[in-house]
TORLUMLO-450346 format. One line per field, with one value per atom (N, C-alpha, C, O): residue in one letter; atom name; x, y, z. Coordinates in Angstrom, 3 decimals, padded with zeros to 6 digits. Each point is the difference from the previous one (the first is absolute). Layout:
type = (a; ...)
atom = (CA; ...)
east = (X; ...)
north = (Y; ...)
up = (Z; ...)
END
This chain:
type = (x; x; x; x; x; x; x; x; x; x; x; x; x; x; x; x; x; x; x; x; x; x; x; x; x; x; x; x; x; x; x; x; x; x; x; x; x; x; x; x; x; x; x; x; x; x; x; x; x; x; x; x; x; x; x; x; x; x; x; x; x; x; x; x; x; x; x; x; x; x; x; x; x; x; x; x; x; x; x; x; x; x; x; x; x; x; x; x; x; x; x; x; x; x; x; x; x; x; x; x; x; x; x; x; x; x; x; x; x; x; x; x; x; x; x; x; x; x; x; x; x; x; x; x; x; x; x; x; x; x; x; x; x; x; x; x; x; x; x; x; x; x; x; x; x; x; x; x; x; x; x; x; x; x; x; x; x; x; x; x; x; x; x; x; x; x; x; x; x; x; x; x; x; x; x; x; x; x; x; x; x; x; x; x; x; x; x; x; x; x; x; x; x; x; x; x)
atom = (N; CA; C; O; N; CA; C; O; N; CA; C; O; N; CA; C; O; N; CA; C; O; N; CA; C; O; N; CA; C; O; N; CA; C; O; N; CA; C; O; N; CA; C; O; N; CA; C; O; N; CA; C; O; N; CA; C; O; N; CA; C; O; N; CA; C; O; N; CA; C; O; N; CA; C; O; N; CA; C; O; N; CA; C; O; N; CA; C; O; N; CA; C; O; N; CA; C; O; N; CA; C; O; N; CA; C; O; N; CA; C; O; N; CA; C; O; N; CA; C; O; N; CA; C; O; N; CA; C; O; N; CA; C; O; N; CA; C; O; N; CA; C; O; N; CA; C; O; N; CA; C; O; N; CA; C; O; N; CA; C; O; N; CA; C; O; N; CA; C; O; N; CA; C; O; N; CA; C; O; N; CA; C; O; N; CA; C; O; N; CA; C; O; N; CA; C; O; N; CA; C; O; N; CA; C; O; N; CA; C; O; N; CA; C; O; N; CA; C; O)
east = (-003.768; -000.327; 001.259; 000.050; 000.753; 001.804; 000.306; -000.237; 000.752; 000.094; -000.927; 000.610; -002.047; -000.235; 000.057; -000.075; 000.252; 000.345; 001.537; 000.237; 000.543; 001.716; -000.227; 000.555; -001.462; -000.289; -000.107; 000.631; -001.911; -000.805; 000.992; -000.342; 001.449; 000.776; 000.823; 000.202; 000.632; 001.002; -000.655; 000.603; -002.023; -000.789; 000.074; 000.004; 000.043; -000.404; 001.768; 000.411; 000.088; 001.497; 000.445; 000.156; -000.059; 000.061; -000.587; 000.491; -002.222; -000.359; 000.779; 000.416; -000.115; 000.504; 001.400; 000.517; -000.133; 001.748; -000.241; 000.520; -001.629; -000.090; -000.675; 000.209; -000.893; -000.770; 001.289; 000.108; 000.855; 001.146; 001.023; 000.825; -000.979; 001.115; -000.591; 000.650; -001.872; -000.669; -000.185; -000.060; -000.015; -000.019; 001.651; 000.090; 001.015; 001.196; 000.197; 000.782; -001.138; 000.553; -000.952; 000.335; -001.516; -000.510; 000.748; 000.761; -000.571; 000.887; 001.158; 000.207; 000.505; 001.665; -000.173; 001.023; -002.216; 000.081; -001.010; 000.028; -000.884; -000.367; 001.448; 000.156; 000.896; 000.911; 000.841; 000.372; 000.001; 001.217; -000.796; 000.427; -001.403; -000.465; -000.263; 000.426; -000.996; 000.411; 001.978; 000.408; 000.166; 001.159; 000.521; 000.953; -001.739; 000.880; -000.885; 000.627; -001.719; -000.532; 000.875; 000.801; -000.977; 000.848; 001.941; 000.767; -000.643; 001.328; 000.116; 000.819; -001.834; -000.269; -000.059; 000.676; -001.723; -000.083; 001.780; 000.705; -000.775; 001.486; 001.483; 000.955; -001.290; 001.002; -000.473; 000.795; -002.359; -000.010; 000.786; 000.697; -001.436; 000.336; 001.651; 000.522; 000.274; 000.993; 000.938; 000.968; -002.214; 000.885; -000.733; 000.351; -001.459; -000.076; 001.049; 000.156; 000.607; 000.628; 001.802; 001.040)
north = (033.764; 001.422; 000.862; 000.995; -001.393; 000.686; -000.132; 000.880; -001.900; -000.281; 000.772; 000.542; -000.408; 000.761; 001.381; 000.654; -000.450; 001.450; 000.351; 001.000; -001.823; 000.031; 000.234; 000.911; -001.913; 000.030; 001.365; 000.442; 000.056; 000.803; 001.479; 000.956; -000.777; 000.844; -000.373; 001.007; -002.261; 000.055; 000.697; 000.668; -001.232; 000.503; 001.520; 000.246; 000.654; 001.020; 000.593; 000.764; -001.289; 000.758; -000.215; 000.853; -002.236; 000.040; 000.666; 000.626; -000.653; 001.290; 001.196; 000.591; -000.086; 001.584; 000.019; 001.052; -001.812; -000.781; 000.731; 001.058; -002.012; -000.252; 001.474; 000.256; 000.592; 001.297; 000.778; 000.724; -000.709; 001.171; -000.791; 000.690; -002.023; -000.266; 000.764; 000.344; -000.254; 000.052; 001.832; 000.510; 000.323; 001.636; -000.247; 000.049; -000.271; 000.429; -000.514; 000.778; -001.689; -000.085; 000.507; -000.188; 000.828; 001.537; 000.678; 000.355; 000.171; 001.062; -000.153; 000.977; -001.814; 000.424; -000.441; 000.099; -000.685; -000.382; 001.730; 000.514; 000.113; 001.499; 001.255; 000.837; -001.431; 001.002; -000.231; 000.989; -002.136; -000.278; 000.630; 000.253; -000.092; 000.409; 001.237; 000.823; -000.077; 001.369; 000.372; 001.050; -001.786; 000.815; -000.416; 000.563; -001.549; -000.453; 001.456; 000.405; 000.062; 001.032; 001.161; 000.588; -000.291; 001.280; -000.406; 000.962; -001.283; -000.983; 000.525; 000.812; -001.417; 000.427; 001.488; 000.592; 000.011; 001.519; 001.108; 000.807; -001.315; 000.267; -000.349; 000.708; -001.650; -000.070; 000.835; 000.627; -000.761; 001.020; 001.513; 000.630; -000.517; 001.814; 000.361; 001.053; -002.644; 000.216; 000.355; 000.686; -001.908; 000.405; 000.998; 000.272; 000.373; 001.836; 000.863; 000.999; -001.233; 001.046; -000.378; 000.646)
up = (083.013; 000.148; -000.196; -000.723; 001.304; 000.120; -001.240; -000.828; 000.576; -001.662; -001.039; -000.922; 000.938; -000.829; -000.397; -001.040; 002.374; 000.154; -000.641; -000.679; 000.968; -000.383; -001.774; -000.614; -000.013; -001.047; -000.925; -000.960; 001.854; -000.504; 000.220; -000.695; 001.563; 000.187; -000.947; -000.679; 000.076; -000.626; -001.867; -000.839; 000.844; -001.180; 000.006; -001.206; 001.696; 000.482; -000.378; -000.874; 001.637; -000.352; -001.804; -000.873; 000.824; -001.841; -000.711; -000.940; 001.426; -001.083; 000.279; -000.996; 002.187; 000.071; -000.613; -000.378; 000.322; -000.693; -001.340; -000.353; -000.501; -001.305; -000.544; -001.186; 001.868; -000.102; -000.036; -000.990; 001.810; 000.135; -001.301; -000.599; 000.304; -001.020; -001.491; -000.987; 001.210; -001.566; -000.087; -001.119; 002.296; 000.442; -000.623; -001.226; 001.904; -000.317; -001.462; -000.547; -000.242; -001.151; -000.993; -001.170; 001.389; -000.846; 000.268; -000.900; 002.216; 000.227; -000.840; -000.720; 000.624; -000.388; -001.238; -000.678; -000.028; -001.726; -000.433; -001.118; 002.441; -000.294; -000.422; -000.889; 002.388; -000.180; -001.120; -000.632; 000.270; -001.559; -001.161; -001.127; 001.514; -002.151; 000.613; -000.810; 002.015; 000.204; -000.293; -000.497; 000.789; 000.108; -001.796; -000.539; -000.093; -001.050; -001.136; -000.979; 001.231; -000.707; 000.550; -000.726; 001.988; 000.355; -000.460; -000.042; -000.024; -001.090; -001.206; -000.430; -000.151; -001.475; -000.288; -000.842; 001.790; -000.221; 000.194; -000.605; 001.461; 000.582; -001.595; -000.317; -000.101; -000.605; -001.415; -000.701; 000.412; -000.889; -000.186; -000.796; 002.326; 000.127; -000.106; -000.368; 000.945; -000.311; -001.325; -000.329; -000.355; -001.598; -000.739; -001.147; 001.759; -000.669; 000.300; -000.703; 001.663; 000.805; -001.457; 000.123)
END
C-alpha cells in the first residue's frame, strides 16, 4: 500500500518535472527567434540610418 503510493507520487513528480522541462524550452527556443527577428529588424534600421 506504502509503496504504491511512494510510486504513484514519484510518477506524479516526473510528469510535473518533464511538463516544466518541455514549458521552459518553448519558452526560451519562443524567446531566441523573438530576439533573433527583433535583431534582424534592429540591425536593419541600423543600416538605413
Amino acid at each position: 500500500m506504502k509503496v504504491s503510493r511512494l510510486l504513484s507520487s514519484v510518477f506524479v513528480l516526473l510528469a510535473l518535472a518533464l511538463g516544466s522541462l518541455a514549458t521552459s524550452a518553448c519558452t526560451s527556443a519562443t524567446d531566441s527567434s523573438a530576439s533573433g527577428t527583433s535583431g534582424g529588424s534592429s540591425s536593419g534600421s541600423g543600416g538605413g540610418y
